[in-house]
Every structure is written in structure tokens, then in C-alpha cells.
C-alpha positions as CSV (number, residue, x, y, z in Angstrom):
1,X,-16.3,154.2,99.0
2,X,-16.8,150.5,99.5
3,X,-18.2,150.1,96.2
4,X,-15.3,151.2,94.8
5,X,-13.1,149.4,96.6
6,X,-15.0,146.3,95.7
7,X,-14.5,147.7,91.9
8,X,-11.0,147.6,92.1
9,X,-10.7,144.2,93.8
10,X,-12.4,143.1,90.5
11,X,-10.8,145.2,88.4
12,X,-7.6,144.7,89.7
13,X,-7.0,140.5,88.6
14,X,-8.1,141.6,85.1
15,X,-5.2,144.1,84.7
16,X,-2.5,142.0,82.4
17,X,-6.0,140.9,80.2
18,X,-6.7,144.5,79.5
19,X,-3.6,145.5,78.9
20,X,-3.2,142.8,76.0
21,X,-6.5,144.1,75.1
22,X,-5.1,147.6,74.5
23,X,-1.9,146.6,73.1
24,X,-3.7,144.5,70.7
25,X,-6.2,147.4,69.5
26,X,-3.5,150.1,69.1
27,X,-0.7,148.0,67.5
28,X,-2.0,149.0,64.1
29,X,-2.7,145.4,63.2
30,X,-6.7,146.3,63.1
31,X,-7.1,145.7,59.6
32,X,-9.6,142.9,58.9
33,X,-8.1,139.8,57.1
34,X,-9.5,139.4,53.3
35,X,-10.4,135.6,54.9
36,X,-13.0,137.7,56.8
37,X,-15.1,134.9,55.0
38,X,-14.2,132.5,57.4
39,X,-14.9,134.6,60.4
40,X,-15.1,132.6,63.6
41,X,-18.4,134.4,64.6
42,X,-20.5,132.9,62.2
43,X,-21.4,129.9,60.4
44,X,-19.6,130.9,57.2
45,X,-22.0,131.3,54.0
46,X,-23.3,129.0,51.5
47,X,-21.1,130.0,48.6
48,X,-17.8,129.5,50.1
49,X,-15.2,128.0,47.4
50,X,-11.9,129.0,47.2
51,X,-9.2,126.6,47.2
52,X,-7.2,126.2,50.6
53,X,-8.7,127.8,52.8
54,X,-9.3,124.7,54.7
55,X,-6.9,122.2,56.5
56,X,-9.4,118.8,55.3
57,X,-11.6,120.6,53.1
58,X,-14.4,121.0,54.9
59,X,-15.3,124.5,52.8
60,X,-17.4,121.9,51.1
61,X,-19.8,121.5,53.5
62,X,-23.7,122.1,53.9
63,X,-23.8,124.6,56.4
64,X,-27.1,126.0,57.4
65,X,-27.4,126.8,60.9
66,X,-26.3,128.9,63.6
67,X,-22.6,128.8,64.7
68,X,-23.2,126.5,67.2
69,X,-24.7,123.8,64.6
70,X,-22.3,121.0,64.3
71,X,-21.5,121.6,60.1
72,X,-20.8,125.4,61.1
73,X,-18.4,124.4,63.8
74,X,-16.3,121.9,61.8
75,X,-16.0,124.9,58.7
76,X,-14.7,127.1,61.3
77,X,-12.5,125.3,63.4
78,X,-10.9,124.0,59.9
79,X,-10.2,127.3,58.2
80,X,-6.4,128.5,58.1
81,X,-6.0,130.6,60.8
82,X,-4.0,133.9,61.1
83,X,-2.9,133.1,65.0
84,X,-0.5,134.8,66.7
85,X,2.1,132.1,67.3
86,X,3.0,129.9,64.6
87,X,3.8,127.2,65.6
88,X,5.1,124.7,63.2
89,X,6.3,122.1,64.9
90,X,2.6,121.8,65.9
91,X,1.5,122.0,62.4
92,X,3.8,119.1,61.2
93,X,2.5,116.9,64.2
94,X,-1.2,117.1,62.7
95,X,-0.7,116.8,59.0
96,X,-1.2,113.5,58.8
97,X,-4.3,113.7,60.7
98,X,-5.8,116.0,58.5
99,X,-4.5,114.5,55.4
100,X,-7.1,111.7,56.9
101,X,-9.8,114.0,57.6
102,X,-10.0,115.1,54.1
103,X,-9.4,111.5,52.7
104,X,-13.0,110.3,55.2
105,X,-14.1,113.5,53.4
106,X,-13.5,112.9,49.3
107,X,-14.0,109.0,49.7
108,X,-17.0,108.8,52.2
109,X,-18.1,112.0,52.7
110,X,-17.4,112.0,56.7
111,X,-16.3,114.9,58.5
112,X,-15.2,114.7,62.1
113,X,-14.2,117.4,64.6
114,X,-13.1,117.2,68.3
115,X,-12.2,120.0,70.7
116,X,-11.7,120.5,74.9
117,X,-12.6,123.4,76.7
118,X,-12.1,124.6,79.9
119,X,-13.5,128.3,82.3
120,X,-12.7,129.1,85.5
121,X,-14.5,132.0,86.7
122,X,-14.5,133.8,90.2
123,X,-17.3,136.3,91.6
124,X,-16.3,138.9,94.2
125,X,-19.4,137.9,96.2
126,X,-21.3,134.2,96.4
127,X,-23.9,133.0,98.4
128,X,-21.6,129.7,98.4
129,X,-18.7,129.1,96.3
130,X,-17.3,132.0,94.8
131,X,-15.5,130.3,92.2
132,X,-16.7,127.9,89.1
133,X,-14.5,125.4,86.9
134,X,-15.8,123.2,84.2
135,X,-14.6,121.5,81.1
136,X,-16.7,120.0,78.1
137,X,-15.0,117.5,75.7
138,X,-16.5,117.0,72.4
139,X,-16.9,114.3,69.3
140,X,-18.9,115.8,66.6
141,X,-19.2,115.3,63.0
142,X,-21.9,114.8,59.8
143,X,-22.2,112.4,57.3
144,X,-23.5,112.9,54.1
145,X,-25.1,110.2,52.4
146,X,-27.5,111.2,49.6
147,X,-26.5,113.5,46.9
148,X,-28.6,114.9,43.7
149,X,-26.7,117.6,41.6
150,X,-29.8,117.6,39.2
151,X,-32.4,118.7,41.8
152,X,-29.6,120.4,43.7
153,X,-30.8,118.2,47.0
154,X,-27.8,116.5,50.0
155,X,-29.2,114.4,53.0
156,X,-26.9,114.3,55.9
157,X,-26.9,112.8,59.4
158,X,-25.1,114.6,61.8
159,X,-24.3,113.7,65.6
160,X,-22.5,115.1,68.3
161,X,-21.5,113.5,71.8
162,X,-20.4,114.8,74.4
163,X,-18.9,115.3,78.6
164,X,-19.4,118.1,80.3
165,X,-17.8,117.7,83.4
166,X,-17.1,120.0,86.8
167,X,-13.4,120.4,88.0
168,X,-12.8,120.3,91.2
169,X,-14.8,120.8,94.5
170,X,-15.9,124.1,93.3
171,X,-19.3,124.7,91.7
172,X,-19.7,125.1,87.9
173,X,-19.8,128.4,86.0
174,X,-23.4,127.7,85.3
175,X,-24.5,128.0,89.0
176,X,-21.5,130.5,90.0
177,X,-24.2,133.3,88.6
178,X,-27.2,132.4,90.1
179,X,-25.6,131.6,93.7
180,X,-24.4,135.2,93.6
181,X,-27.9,136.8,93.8
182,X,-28.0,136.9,89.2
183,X,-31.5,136.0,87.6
184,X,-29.1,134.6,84.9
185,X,-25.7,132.2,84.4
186,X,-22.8,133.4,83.7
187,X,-21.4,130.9,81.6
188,X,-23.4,127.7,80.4
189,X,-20.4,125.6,81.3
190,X,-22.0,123.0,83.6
191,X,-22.2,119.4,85.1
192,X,-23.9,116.7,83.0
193,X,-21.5,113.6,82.1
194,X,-22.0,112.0,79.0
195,X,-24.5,113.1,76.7
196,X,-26.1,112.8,73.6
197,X,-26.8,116.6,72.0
198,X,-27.1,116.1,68.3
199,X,-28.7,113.1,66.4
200,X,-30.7,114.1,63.5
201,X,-30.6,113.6,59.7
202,X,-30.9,116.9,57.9
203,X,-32.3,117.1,54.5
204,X,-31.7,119.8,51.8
205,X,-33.9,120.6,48.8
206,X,-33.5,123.1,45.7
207,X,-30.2,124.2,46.5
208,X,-30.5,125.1,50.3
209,X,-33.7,127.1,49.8
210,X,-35.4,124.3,52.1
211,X,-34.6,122.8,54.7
212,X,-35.8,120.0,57.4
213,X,-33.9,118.1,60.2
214,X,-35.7,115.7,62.2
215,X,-34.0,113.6,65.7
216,X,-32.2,114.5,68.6
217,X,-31.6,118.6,68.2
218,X,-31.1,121.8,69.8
219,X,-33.4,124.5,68.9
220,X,-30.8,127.0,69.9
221,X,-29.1,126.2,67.0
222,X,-32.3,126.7,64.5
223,X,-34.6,129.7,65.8
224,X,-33.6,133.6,66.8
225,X,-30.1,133.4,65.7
226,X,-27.5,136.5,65.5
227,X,-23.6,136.1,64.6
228,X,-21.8,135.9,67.8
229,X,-24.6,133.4,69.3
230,X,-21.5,130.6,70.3
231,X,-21.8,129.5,74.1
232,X,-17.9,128.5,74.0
233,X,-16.2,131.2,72.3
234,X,-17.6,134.3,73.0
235,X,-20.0,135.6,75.3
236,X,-20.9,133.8,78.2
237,X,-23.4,135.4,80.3
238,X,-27.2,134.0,79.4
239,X,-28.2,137.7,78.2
240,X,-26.3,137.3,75.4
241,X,-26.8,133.8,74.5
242,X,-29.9,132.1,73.4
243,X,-32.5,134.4,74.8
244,X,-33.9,133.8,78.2
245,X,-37.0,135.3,77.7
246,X,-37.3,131.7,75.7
247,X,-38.2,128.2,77.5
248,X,-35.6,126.6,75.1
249,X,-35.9,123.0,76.0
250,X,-32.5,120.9,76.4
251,X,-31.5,118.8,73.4
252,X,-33.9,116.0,72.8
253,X,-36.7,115.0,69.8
254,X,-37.9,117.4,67.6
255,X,-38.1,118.5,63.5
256,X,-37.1,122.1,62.6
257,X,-36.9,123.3,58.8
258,X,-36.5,126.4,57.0
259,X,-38.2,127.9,53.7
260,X,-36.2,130.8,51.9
261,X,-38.5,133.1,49.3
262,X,-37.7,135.6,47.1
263,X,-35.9,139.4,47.8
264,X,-34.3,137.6,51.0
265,X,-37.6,136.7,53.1
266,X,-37.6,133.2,54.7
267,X,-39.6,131.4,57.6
268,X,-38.7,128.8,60.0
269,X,-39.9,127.0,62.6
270,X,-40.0,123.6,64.5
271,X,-41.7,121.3,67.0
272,X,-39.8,119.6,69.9
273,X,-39.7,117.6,73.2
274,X,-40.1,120.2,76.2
275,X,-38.5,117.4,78.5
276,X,-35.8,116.7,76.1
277,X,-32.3,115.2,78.1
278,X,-29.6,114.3,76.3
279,X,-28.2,112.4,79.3
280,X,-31.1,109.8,78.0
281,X,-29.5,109.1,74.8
282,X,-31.8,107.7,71.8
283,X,-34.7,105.6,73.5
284,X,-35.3,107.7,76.6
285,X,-36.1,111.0,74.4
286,X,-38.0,108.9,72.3
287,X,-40.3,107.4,75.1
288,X,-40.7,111.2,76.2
289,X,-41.5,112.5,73.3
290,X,-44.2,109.8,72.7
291,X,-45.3,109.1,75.8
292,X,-44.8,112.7,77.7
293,X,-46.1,114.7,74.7
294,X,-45.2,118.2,76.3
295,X,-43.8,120.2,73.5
296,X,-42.2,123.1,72.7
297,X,-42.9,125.0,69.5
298,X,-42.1,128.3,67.1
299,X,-42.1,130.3,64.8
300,X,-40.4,133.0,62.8
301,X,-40.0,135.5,59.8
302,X,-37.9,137.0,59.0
303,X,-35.4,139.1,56.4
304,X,-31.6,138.1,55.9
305,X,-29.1,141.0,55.1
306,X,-26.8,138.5,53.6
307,X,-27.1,134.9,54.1
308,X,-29.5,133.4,57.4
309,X,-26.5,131.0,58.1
310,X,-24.3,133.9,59.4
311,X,-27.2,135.2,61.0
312,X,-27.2,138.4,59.7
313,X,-31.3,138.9,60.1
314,X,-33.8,140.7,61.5
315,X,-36.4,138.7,62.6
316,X,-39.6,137.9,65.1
317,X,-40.0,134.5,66.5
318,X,-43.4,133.6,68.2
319,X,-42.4,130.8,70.9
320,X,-44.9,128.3,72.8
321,X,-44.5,125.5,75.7
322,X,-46.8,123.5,76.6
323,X,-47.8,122.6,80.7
324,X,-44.7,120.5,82.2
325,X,-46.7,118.6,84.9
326,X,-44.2,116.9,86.4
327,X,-41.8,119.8,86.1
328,X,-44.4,122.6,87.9
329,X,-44.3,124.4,84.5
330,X,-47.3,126.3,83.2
331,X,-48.2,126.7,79.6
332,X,-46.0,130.1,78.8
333,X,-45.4,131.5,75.2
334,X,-43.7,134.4,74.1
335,X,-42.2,136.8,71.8
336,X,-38.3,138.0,70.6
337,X,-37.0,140.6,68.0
338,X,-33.8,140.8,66.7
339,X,-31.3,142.8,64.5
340,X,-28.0,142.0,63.8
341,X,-25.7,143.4,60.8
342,X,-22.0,143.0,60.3
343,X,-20.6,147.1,59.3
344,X,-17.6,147.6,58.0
345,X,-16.9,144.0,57.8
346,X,-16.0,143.9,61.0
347,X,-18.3,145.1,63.6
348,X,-21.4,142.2,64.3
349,X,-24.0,144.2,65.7
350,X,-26.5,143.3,67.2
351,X,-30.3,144.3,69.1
352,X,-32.2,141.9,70.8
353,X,-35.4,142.1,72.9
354,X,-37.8,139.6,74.3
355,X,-40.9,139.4,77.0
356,X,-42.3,136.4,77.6
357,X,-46.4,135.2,79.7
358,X,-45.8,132.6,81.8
359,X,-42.7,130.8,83.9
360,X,-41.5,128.5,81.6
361,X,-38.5,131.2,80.7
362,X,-36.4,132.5,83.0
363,X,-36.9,136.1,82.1
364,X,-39.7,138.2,81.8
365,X,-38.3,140.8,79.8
366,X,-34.9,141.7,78.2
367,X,-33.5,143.9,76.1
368,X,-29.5,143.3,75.1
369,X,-27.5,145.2,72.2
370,X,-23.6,144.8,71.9
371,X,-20.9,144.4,69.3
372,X,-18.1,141.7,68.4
373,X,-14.8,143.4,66.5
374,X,-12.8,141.6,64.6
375,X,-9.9,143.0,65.8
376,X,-7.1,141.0,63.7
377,X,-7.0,137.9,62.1
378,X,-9.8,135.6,64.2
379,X,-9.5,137.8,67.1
380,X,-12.8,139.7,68.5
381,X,-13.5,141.9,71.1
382,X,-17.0,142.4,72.2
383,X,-18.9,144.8,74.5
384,X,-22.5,144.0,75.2
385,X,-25.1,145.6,77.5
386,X,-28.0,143.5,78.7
387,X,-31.4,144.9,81.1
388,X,-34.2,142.8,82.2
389,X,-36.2,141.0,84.6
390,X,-37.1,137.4,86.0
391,X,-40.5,136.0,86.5
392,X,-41.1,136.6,89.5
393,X,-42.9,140.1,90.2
394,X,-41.6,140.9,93.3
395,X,-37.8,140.7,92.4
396,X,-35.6,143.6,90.9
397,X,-34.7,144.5,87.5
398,X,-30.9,143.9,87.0
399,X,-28.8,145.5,84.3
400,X,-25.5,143.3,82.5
401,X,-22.5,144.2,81.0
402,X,-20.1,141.9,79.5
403,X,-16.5,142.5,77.8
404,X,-14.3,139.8,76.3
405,X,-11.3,139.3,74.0
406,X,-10.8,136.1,72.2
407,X,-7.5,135.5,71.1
408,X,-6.3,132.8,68.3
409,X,-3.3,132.0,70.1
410,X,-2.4,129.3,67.6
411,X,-4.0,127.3,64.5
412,X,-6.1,125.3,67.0
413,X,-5.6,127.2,70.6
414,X,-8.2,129.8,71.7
415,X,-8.1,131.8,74.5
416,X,-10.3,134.3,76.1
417,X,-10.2,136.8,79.0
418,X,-13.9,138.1,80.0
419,X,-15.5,140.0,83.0
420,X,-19.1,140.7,83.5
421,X,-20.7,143.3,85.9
422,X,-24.3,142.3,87.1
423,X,-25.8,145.8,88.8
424,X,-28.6,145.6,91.2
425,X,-28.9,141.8,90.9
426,X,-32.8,140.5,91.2
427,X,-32.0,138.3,93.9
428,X,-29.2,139.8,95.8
429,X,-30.4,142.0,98.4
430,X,-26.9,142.7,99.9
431,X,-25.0,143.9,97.1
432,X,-25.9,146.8,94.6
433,X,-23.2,144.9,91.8
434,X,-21.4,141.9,91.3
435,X,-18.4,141.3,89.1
436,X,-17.8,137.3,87.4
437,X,-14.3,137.4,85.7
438,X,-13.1,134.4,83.6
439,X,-9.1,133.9,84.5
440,X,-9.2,131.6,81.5
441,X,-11.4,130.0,78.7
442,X,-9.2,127.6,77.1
443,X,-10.9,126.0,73.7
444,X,-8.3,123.3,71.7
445,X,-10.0,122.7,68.5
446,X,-8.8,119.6,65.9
């Protein structure tokens, strides 16, 4: 009986979110837009190029990494969208700052994005705080510089800067999950001030079908990809992110590249910094990279349904980390699988499993499978199951479930109510489940 009273107290907040979940999913507005092309999920594909569909024309980009990857965030927050409020006094405010978006695009071949986001999240039981707010403000953007239509090759250098900041005296949703007893975050929302996260140049040969990038990366946004794989639109909790059965390093030095083959086989893989800190800008990763020489390395093969860029694969990536001394991290390696397909051109599914040997990752083992619907317009609703366990032997295995709804409230406004359920947390002997909800994520996108 107590645990269901605890389920309601959870439940209970989230009421006036579910209900517009419901009323959105029964008001016979679930047919998928034709501009499914330009779904929000995804990095849209490589052969995008019909006219208008943009705001600055950024359908013209080179994209050719995850969704997170700077030139697949600046296609999708620039595509037309089919919101739910228009809002035109808003439209007529930004026209001439688009009109000079596109003009740095045709004349210099600069594209520039900014956004803000926001989550507050609460948890019905903490070890501390019991409630997490953070925002993350953003200057991204990719410049391309060479350009051979004859050997079908473009050299870019793209860059991304940015604050993530906590609000508040509360803690930030990335430690919210772990002070209530969770082996994993619930939202990667967290504390860092200024930071540098991209700085590389990216080089593309034989139209797209290779591809290097060498500087300051993310190898999140290169290896074991799937479509809804977005840290600040969808889900949130780390199950369903990058996989934590992988010692992803944070953004630092590194090279990645791709090779796709015939009959849709490719192979990637990359090197990078294991002690990478984007707080350290340009020299400090540099010195580590050099100097340190702790590295992080994978792997993969794969097959791509449609394009690898929407992440449409199924795929195994071999992972391996060298000893951090300094960090009390063993050598560890490991190994992930996963499966993702969009059905009905509008369901992303997806599979994912992972175990890893060693406690560089924060997981042992974990399996997740879930679906984003494209509900209307740029609207998705996703369900997503996760089970697993941490390093450490003597702790629990926990099981995850996680349910948003991401609304396009207008052309550059994003909202999203989300709950997560954590059952028999690993370290949490005092409670059997724990329920996160998000009363907001806010994401404004220009």
C-alpha cells in the first residue's frame, strides 16, 4: 500500500502532461507530415534538396553524423516546422536574421546556430536534494572552406562553445539520479561553465563515402549511433543515451572517420584523449593528449538500412580505454549491439545491448529497447525500457522506464514533459522504485 501511494504522489504532478499526451494521440492529427524528411530525431540524410524547406538554407549542408553533431543540429533546427502555435508576429521579428544567415551561407559558406535550454526535474526520494535545475546555452556552427565538385570532396571546420550552468541552490539533473540510489543520470544536464566541445575540421572525400575529422570532438556523436540518440530533446535518462556500458571520454583530442562500401556496409572508428575536458579549451587537451597519452579507442561495422547519418544501422562496436593513472581507472574494453529501424515512417525503433570488463564504464551490462512516434508534425512520443547493472558486483540489478512527449510548440520553442521510473535501484537500499519527472524542458532554437 505504501508503494502505491508513493506511485500516485508521482503520478499525480504529471496529470495535465498526460492528458495533452492523450489528447494529442486521439485528435486524429496522427498522420505523419510528407516533411517526415526533416524529422527532428535524426540527422536528416545526404540527399536532401527540395527548395524551402529551410528558413537560411542550411538543406545544403554536409551532414554526416549523429543528431547531436553540430551540421545535423543546424539542418534540424532550420527546417519549417509544423508547430502548434503560429506565431507570426514571431516569425516577422526573425526574418531579417535569417535572411543573414543564409547571406553568411551563399557568400562565405558559414552557418551559425544558437539555442537555450532549460530541465527542472524532481525525484520522490533523494539522498540530498530532491530536485535538479540546469540550463545550457549554445554557439555552434561550421564553416566550409574547400570545395571540389570534380572529385566530389568539401573540408569544413566546425566548432561549438558552450555554458552549462546549474540554477539555483539545487543540485543539477545530472547528479539528481545518482543521489537517489540510480547507477545512472537522469538527465546529462549539468554544471561545467564555459566550455569548448567541438573544434575539429572534417574532411569529405568521393561524395561522403569517406570521411575523417580530426580536433576537439565528441565520440558520442561518431560511434554506436541510433535515431533518437539527442541528450536535449528526447530522452534523458543515461540508458537511453550514449551507452554506459561505454567509457566515452568527455570532449577533447581525437580523429574519427568513416569508410562506406558497397550493398550498404561501412566501418568506422576513431582514436581520442581518455582525459579529454573541454573546460581546458585548445592547449590544455592538446598538452593531455601529448603528454598524458591515455586513450580511448573503437571500432565498428556495421549495415545501414537507409543512410548511417539517420542512424538507421545495425551495428557492433568493439570499444578500448587505456589505464587512467591519475583517475584510478583500469584498462577496460568492451562490446555494444545495436538495431534501430524507422516502420511506418514513423516509429524509430530501436535495440541496444552492451557489457563491458573493467571499470572504466559505468555499467556492466545493459540491455534497452524503446520507440520514438512521430506523433504530428515534429512531435514524438517515446517509451523506452532499459535493465542492467553497475560495476560493482555486489550492487543490484535495476530496471528503467522512461516516457516523454516533445512538443513543437512554435517554429523555434520546444517543450517536453517526461517521467522516469528506476525499480530496484543498485544503490538504494530503502526504496524498491524511484520516480524523476521533468516539470519542464524548455529548448529555444535560432
Amino acid at each position: 500500500m505504501n508503494a502505491i501511494r508513493l506511485l500516485r504522489k508521482i503520478i499525480s504532478p504529471l496529470k495535465f502532461s498526460l492528458l495533452a499526451i492523450i489528447t494529442v494521440i486521439y485528435s486524429g492529427d496522427l498522420i505523419a507530415q510528407s516533411e517526415s524528411i526533416s524529422s527532428d530525431s535524426t540527422a536528416v540524410s545526404d540527399t536532401l534538396s527540395l527548395p524551402e524547406i529551410t528558413k537560411s538554407g542550411y538543406d545544403k549542408l554536409a551532414v554526416t553524423g549523429g543528431a547531436s553533431s553540430v551540421n545535423a543540429e543546424l539542418l534540424s533546427d532550420d527546417l519549417y516546422k509544423n508547430a502548434w502555435l503560429d506565431v507570426d508576429y514571431s516569425t516577422k521579428i526573425f526574418q531579417n536574421y535569417y535572411k543573414l544567415k543564409r547571406r553568411l551561407l551563399d557568400e562565405y559558406s558559414l552557418a551559425i546556430g544558437i539555442d537555450y535550454m532549460y530541465l527542472n526535474q524532481y525525484a520522490s526520494f533523494s539522498f540530498s536534494d530532491r530536485q535538479g535545475i540546469s540550463g545550457i546555452f549554445r554557439i555552434f556552427g561550421s564553416w566550409e572552406l574547400v570545395s571540389n565538385p570534380e572529385t566530389k570532396s568539401q573540408g569544413m571546420f566546425v566548432f561549438k562553445i558552450e555554458n552549462r550552468h546549474k540554477i539555483g541552490t539545487y543540485t543539477t539533473p545530472r547528479e539528481l539520479g545518482y543521489e537517489t540510489g540510480s547507477a545512472l543520470s537522469t538527465g546529462s544536464f549539468k554544471e561545467m561553465g564555459w566550455g569548448l566541445t567541438n573544434f575539429y575540421w572534417k574532411q569529405l572525400f568521393n561524395d561522403k563515402k569517406y570521411m575523417l575529422v580530426a580536433g576537439i570532438i565528441d565520440a558520442g556523436d561518431w560511434a554506436d549511433l541510433f535515431p533518437l540518440l539527442s541528450a536535449y530533446k528526447y530522452y534523458m535518462n543515461e540508458a537511453f543515451l550514449n551507452s554506459p556500458t561505454m567509457a566515452l571520454p568527455a570532449q577533447g583530442l581525437g580523429i574519427s572517420g568513416t569508410i562506406k562500401f558497397e550493398n550498404n556496409i561501412y566501418m568506422a572508428g576513431g582514436l581520442q584523449d581518455a582525459n579529454g575536458d573541454p573546460t581546458q579549451f585548445i592547449f590544455g587537451n592538446i598538452e593531455s593528449f601529448f603528454r598524458t597519452r591515455e586513450y580511448f579507442t573503437w571500432i565498428e561495422g556495421g549495415y545501414s538500412l537507409s543512410s548511417i547519418v539517420e542512424g538507421e544501422t545495425i551495428h557492433l562496436t568493439y570499444w578500448r580505454q587505456d589505464a587512467r593513472e591519475s583517475a584510478g581507472v583500469e584498462k577496460s574494453w568492451g562490446l555494444n549491439f545495436s538495431a534501430s529501424a524507422r516502420l511506418a515512417s514513423r516509429f524509430n525503433t530501436f535495440f541496444r545491448a552492451g557489457l563491458s570488463h573493467g571499470n572504466a564504464a559505468l555499467m556492466q551490462h545493459l540491455i534497452s529497447i524503446g520507440t520514438g512516434i512521430n506523433t504530428r508534425g515534429h512531435d514524438y512520443l517515446g517509451l523506452a525500457l532499459s535493465w542492467g547493472a553497475p560495476q560493482e558486483n555486489s550492487s543490484k540489478n535495476q530496471y528503467g522506464v522512461e516516457m516523454f512527449y516533445a512538443l513543437q510548440l512554435t517554429e523555434h520553442l520546444n517543450l517536453t514533459p517526461e517521467f522516469q521510473l528506476t525499480f530496484n535501484p543498485s544503490f538504494n537500499e530503502e526504496k524498491s522504485f524511484v520516480g524523476v519527472y521533468s516539470a519542464i524542458i524548455i529548448r529555444l532554437a535560432m
